[in-house]
Every structure is written in C-alpha cells, then in structure tokens.
C-alpha positions in Angstrom: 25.6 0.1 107.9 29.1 0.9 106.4 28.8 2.8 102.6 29.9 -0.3 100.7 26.9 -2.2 102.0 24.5 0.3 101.3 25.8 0.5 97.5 25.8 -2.9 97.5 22.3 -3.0 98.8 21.2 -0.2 96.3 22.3 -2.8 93.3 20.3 -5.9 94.6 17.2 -3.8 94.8 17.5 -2.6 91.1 18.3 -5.9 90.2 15.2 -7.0 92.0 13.4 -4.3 90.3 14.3 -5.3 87.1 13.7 -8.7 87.8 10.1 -8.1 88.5 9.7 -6.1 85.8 10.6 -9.2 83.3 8.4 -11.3 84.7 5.8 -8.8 85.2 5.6 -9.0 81.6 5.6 -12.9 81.3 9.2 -12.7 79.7 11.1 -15.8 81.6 10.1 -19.0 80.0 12.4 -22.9 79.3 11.2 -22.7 75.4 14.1 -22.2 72.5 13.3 -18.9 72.7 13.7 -18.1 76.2 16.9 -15.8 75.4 14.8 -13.8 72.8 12.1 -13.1 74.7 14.5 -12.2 77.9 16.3 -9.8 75.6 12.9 -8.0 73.8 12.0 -7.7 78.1 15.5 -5.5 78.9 14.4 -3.4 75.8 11.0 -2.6 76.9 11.8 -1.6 80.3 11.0 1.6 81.0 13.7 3.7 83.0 13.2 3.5 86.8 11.1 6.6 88.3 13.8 8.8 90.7 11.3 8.6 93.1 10.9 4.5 93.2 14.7 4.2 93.6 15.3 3.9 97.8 19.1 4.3 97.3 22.0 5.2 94.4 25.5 6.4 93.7 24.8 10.2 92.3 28.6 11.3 92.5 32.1 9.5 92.6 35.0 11.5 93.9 37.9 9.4 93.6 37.3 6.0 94.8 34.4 7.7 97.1 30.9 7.2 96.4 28.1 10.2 97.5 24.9 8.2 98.1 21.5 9.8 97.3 20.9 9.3 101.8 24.0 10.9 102.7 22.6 13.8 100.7 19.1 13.6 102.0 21.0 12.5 105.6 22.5 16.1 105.4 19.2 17.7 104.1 17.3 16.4 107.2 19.7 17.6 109.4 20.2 21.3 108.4 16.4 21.7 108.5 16.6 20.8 111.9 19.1 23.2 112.4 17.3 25.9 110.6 20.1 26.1 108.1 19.1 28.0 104.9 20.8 27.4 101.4 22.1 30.2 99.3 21.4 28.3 96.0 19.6 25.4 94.9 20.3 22.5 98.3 20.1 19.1 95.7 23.3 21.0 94.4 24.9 23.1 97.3 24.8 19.6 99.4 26.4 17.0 97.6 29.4 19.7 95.9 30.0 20.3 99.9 30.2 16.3 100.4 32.7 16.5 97.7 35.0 18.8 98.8 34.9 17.2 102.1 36.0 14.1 100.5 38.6 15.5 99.0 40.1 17.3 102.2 39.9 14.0 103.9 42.0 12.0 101.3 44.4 14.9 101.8 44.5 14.4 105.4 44.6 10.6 105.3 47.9 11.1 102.6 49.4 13.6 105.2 48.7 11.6 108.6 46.7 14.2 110.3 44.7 12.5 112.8 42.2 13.3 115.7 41.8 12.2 118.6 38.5 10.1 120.1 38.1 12.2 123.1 38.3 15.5 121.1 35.7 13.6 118.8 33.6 12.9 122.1 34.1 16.3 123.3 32.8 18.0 120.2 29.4 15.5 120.2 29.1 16.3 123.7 28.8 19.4 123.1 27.0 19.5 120.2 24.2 17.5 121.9 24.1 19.7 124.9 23.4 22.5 122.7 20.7 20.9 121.2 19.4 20.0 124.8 19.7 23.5 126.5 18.1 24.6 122.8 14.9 22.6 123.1 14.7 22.6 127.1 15.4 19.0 128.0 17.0 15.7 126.9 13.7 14.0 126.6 12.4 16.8 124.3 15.3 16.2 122.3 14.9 12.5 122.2 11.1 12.9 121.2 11.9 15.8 118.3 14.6 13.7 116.6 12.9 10.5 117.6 16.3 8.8 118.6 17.9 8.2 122.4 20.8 10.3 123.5 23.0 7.0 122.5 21.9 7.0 119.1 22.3 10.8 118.7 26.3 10.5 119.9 26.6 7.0 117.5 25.2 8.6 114.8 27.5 11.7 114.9 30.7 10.2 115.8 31.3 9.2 112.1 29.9 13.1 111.3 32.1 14.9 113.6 35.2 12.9 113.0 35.2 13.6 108.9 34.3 17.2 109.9 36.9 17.8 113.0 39.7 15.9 109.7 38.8 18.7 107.0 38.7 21.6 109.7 42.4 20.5 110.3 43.5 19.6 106.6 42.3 23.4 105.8 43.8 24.9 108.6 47.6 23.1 107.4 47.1 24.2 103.9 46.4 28.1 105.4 48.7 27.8 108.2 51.4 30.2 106.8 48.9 33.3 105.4 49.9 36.5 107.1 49.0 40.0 105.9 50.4 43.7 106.7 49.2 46.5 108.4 49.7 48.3 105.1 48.1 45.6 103.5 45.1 45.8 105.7 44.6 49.5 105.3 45.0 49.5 101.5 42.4 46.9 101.4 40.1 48.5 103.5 40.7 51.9 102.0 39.4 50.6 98.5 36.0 49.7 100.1 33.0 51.8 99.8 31.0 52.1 103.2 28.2 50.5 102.7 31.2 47.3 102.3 32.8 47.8 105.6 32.1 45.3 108.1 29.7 45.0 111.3 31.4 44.0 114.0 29.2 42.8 116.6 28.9 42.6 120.7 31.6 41.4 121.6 32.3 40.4 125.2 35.2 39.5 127.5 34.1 36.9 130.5 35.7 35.9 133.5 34.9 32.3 135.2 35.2 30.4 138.3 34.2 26.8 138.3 33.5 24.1 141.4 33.1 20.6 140.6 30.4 19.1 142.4 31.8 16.5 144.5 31.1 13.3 143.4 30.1 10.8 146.7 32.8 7.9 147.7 30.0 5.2 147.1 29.6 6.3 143.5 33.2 5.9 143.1 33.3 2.6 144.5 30.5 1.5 142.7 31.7 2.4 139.1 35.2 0.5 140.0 33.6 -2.4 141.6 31.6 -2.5 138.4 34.9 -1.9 136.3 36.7 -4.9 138.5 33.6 -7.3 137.1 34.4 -6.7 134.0 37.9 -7.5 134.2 37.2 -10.9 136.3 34.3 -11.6 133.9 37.1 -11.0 130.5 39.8 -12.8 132.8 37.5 -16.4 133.3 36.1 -15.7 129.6 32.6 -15.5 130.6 32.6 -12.7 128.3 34.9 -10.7 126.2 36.2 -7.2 126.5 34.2 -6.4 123.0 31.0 -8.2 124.1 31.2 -5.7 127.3 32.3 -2.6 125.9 29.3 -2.3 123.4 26.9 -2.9 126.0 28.0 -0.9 129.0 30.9 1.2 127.8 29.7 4.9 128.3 32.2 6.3 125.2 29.5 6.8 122.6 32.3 6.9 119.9 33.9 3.8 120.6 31.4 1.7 122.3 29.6 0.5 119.5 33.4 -0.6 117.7 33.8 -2.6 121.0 35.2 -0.2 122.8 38.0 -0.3 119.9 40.4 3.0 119.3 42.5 2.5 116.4 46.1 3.3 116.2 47.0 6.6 118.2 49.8 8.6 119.3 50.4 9.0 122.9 50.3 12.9 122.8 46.7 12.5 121.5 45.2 10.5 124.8 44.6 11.9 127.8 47.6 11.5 130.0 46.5 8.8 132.5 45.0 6.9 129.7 48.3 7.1 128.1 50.6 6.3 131.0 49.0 2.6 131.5 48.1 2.3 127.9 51.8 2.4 126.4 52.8 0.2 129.2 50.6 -2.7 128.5 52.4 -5.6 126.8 50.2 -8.5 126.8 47.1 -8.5 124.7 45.3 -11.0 127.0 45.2 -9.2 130.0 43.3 -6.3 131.3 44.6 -3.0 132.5 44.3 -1.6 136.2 41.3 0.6 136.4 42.2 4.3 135.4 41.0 7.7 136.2 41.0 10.2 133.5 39.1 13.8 133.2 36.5 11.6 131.7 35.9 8.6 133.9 37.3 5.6 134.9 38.8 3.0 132.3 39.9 -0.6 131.8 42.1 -1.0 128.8 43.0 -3.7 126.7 45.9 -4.0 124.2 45.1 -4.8 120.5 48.7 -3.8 119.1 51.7 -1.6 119.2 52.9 0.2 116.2 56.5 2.2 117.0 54.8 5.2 119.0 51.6 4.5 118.3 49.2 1.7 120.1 45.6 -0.1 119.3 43.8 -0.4 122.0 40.4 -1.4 123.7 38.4 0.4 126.6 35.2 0.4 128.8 34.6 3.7 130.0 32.1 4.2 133.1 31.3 8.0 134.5 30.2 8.5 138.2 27.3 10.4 138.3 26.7 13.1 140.3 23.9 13.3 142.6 20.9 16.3 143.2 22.3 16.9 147.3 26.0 17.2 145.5 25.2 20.2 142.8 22.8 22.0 145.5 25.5 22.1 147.8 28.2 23.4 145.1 25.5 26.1 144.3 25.7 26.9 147.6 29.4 27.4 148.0 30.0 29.6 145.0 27.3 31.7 146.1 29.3 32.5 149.5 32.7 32.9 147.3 30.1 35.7 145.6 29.0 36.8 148.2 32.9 37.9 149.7 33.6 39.1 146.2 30.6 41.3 146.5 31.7 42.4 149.9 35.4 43.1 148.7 36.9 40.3 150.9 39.0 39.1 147.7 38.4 39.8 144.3 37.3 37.3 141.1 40.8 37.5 139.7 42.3 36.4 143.4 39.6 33.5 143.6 39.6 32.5 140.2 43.4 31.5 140.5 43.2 29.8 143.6 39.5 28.6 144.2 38.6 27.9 140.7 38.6 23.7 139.0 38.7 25.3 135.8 42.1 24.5 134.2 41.8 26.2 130.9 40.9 29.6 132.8 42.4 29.8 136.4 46.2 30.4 135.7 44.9 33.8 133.6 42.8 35.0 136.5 39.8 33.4 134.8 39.5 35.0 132.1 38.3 33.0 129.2 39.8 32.5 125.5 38.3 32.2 122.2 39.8 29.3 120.1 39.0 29.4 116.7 40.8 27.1 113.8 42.7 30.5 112.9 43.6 32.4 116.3 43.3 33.2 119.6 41.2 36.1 121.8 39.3 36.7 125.0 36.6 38.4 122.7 33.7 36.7 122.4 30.5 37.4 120.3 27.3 36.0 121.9 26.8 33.3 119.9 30.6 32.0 120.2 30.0 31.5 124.1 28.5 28.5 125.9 24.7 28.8 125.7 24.8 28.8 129.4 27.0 31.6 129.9 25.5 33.6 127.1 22.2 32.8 128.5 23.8 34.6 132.0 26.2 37.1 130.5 23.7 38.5 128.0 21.3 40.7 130.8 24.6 41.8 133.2 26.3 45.1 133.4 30.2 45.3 132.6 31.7 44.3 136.3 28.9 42.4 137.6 29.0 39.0 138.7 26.3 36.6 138.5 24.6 34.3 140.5 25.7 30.7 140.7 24.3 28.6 137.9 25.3 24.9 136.2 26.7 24.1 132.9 28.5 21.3 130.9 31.9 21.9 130.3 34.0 21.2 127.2 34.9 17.9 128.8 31.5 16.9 129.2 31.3 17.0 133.1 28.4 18.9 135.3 30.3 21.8 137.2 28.8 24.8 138.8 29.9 28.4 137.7 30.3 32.3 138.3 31.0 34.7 135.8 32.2 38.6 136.0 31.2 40.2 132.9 34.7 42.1 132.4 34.0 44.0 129.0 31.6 44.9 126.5 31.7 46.7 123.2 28.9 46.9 121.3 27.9 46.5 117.4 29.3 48.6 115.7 31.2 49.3 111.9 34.7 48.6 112.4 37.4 51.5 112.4 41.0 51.1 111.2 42.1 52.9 114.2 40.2 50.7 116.8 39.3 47.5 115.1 42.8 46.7 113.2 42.9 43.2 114.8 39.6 42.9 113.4 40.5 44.4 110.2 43.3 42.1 109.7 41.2 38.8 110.4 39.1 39.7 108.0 41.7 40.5 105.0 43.9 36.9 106.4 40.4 34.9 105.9 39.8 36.7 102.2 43.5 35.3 101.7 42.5 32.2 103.0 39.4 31.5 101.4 41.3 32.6 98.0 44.2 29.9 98.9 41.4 27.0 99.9 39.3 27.8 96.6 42.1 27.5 94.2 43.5 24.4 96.1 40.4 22.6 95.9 40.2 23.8 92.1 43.8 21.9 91.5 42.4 19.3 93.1 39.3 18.5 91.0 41.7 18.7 88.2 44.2 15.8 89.5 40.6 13.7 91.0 38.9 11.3 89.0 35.2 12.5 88.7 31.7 11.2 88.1 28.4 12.9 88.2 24.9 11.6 87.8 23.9 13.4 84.5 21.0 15.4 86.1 23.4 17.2 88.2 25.1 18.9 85.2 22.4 21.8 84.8 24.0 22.9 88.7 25.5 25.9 89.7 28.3 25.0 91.2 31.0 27.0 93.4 33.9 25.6 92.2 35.2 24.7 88.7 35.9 21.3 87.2 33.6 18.7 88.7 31.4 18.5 84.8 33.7 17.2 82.0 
C-alpha cells in the first residue's frame, strides 16, 4: 500500500467516524432544519480519542507525510532488534524519519542512485543475519510471523531509502580531512577518562570454493527460463504476470520484475551487455548468467545512457551431496597448508572463488561509508566467520565451514586468523589511524548536523501539536 493511499484511507475513516457520530446522535433528518441540526452535531463532537484513530499524518516535511505506522512500523522493528532509545522513542523516531526525508530529497535533486542488486545484496544479508541470529529460517518466519518473501518485500522499500541517505551523507562529507597536528591537539585536550576504547580488532584471511552446482539444475532453471519466454512470445501470459509470481528478485518481483531507469555501470556486467543491446520492447532477451542467477530481460525504454527494463530472475540451487563434497575439498587444501605443502597466501590466490579477497592473498577488507582497512572488530565481520574466528589463536586455520556471501550465494570457507590486538585505550603513538577516524567523524558529524540545521530552515514544516513538548536533536522543526 503506497503512502498516498494510506493517508487517503486515514481521511475516509475519520470521515466515517464523524459520520457515525452525527447520526449516533439522531442529527441527519429532510425537515427545514436539517442544516441546523447537522451544524449543532459538528459542535458537539467530542475530539477523537488518539487511541481510536487506526492511522494519521503527525509530521509533514516538505511535501512528505510521516504517518503514525511508519512511526510504530519503526518502533516494532527496533524492538526486535533489541535497539534502545537514548531519549523519549515517540520523539527520537519520527525526528530520525525526518531527517531521512530530507537526505533523500537531497539525493533525488543531486541524481545519486542505487543500484537493485546492491539493494538485494544488503536484504540478503540482513535476513541471513537474522537467520544465523535465531538458528533457522523457519524460526525466523515463525518470530516475525511473515515468509522469507515477505521479509525481503517488505525491506526493499526500507533498505533502498536507507542505502540513498548513507550515500547523500557520505557526498556532503566526502572532502573532511584532518592533520596529524590536528589529531594530537585534539586528543591532547582530553582528560583520560575521555579517551577512547578501541576494541578487538582482527585481521582475517579467506579461501572460498563454490559448491558446484549439478548440470541438471542448470538445465532445469533455463528450460524453465525458455517457458517463459515462449509463454510471453504466444501471449499466454505476460512478462509482468510471470515475473511477480516466479521471479526470485525479491526487490523487483512484486513491481513485475520492473527496474527503473539505470545506468549501465550500476548492473552487473552480463546483465548489462544484453540489456543495453536490446531494441525492441516486444521481445525477450536470451537467457543470461550473472553472479546472481540466470535472467530473461525485457525492454521498457531507453533514456541516453540509461535503460528501463524488465527481468525474471531464477537461482539454481545447490544440492546437500554438492556442499558435503566442497567441505570435503577445502579440508584437504587445509590439510597441505597444515602440512606446509603451500601456504594460505599461495592457495588463496590461486585456489580461492573469492574475488573480493584472492588477488590480496586473501586477506579481507573492511568497507565502511568513510574508509577502508583489513581491521575488523567482531561484530563488523560475517556472523559466520566471527562465530569461527572468535575461539582461534593468531595463525591458525580453521576447519571448513559454510556461509552466505555478500552476493547471496552458499560457498564453503577457510579462514587463517592473521592478527589480533586486543581492547585496549588507544595511544597516539600506536593508534593514530584510529585517532584520526575518530577526530574526521567529530568533523563529520559537526558538518552533517549543521547541514541538516540549514536545511530545516529552507523546508516547509508541520508538526502534530503534541509533538512540540519533544526534545529534539536538531534545531528548527517547532515554529
């Protein structure tokens, strides 16, 4: 249900109430003094309880309305998460919503766009999170009360607006840079008891193998894929018709398999190749192979370098016999490395499937909005490598074991715990580079404050009256 329905919905149902009120009190009648009696009615009605209103507009930020749900919506979901408020939540929540809305009209008046497979790639993961966090899929499924589906429909919209701010802040920051004399004089001025923790942090190496995914499961899915396209071609059925009921792209199979206009440097390669070279809207694409699937694609539109398309995406699975015997290898590769053979840096850049690692001996990086390491602090790593990494000694390597990686594929790992250093108060002469982060995100955080400040100013604001007794972080929003 888009937000202009639901507001829309919220005004019929308080027109409704209202209605029943009047004639609750026998105030409609076809006498001479119908209108009378109608007006003494709207004077005696008694304002509407909070609690008896389902639905209602409590802010306006711009031309955006914050609904009463999307603040309970938010509510819900941090108390799954175990997320606790530093304030009063009925006025934390909806300020946050607000500043989010204006990030995003910032982004949508600069162009900045993402992608729909780095919107699926952040729902996978957040859903496998939640899964390796409560043990199972189907205890996930019966805690939130929703299918796996509904989990990734429902956060598409989440992750997208979320994924759009991260970037607009990390634009409007992208040129703060301290000194190292700015850094010490800083951190100088701070008594001790201010001087920050730094935590475990730990460098991890990686080799991945794919499980091999059976010929028969290939041909299935594009056998499937080709009865699509004969099905669209005879117009048994159309592409939109197919994509929302089989397409396995949570973001974009419930729009019809729909992707709205994109760049090419934004798609996944293959996608793009066949994609940009489509030029009639009626037929359907060649099947494609991309690191998520296999597609068909169908052209909506072409825009100079940007295209509107349509896809089905389908994802072989991969079979129990497939991941034992991937186990298996990777636990003779350990095995060698154990017995000095080769080492993990010679395997992981020539036996490891793991792009992101293998051409820097395997050793994983940290990418956060702001910069780049191969630190990581426990809670920054997979939950199935910290799981693994968090018991081994420093050159170690572990047993074979399975994760989801940031693709959302199955794939079978090792991992050499390279480095540890543990908690402890950070030292000019050892932690600078932690130091530093620390005085660039005060900078930051300074920069982002008084931008979203300037921005109130310039934004046409309305709050729901009971809001006005809030605490609020930033400046402006009551005038």
């Amino acid at each position: 249900m888009t937000k202009t329905t639901r507001i829309r919905l919220y005004i019929l149902s308080l027109l409704t109430v209202v209605g029943l009120a009047s004639m609750a009190k026998g105030q409609i009648s076809n006498d001479d003094g119908a209108a009378a009696a109608d007006s003494a009615a709207v004077d005696s009605i008694q304002p509407i309880p909070e609690s008896a209103i389902v639905d209602e507009v409590i802010w306006v930020v711009g031309d955006e309305a914050i609904l009463k749900s999307d603040v309970e919506a938010m509510r819900l979901q941090a108390a799954q998460e175990g997320t606790k408020w530093n304030g009063d939540p009925d006025c934390i929540i909806p300020e946050q919503i607000a500043v989010q809305k204006l990030y995003l009209h910032q982004a949508a008046i600069d162009s900045i766009e993402v992608s729909q497979s780095e919107i699926t790639q952040m729902v996978d993961q957040q859903i496998n999170g939640w899964i390796q966090m409560i043990g199972s899929k189907e205890k996930l499924e019966e805690y939130k009360k929703q299918t796996v589906t509904q989990m990734r429909n429902e956060l598409n919209d989440v992750v997208r607006d979320r994924m759009m701010a991260q970037k607009m802040q990390k634009q409007l920051v992208e040129d703060i840079s301290v000194t190292p004399a700015e850094v010490r004089r800083y951190f100088s001025n701070l008594p001790d008891d201010s001087i920050p923790y730094v935590p475990t942090e730990v460098e991890v190496q990686i080799i991945t193998q794919t499980p091999k995914i059976e010929q028969e499961e290939i041909n299935r899915v594009k056998e499937t894929l080709r009865e699509f396209t004969d099905r669209i071609t005879k117009g048994e059925s159309s592409f939109t018709t197919l994509a929302r009921l089989y397409s396995e792209d949570p973001g974009t199979a419930r729009q019809g398999g729909e992707l709205d206009y994109t760049g090419r440097g934004m798609l996944d390669p293959a996608f793009a190749n066949v994609a940009f070279n489509l030029t009639d809207p009626k037929k359907v694409s060649k099947i494609v192979e991309s690191e998520f699937g296999y597609h068909i694609i169908q052209l909506i539109d072409k825009r100079g370098d940007k295209i509107k398309c349509r896809h089905i995406l389908l994802k072989p699975q991969v079979s129990d016999e497939a991941v034992t015997a991937c186990l298996a290898r990777l636990d003779s590769i350990r095995t060698d490395i154990t017995n000095a053979k080769f080492s993990f840096e010679d395997a992981a850049s020539f036996i490891s499937d793991d792009k992101d690692t293998r051409n820097n001996k395997g050793l994983m990086s940290n990418a956060t909005e702001m910069s780049r390491t191969s630190k990581f602090r426990m809670q920054d790593l997979p939950s199935e490598i910290a799981i693994v990494v968090d018991t081994m000694q420093i050159g170690q390597v572990s047993a074979p074991f399975t994760l989801i990686n940031n693709r959302g594929k199955q794939v079978c790992a090792i991992v050499k715990l390279k480095n540890r250093v543990d908690g402890h108060k950070a030292k000019i002469t050892e932690d600078f580079q932690v130091m530093k982060e620390v005085v660039e995100d005060k900078r930051r955080q300074e920069k982002l404050h008084k931008w979203v400040v300037d921005k109130i100013k310039a934004t046409y604001v309305r709050i729901n009256p009971r809001y006005r007794d809030c605490k609020f972080e930033y400046d402006g929003w009551i005038r």
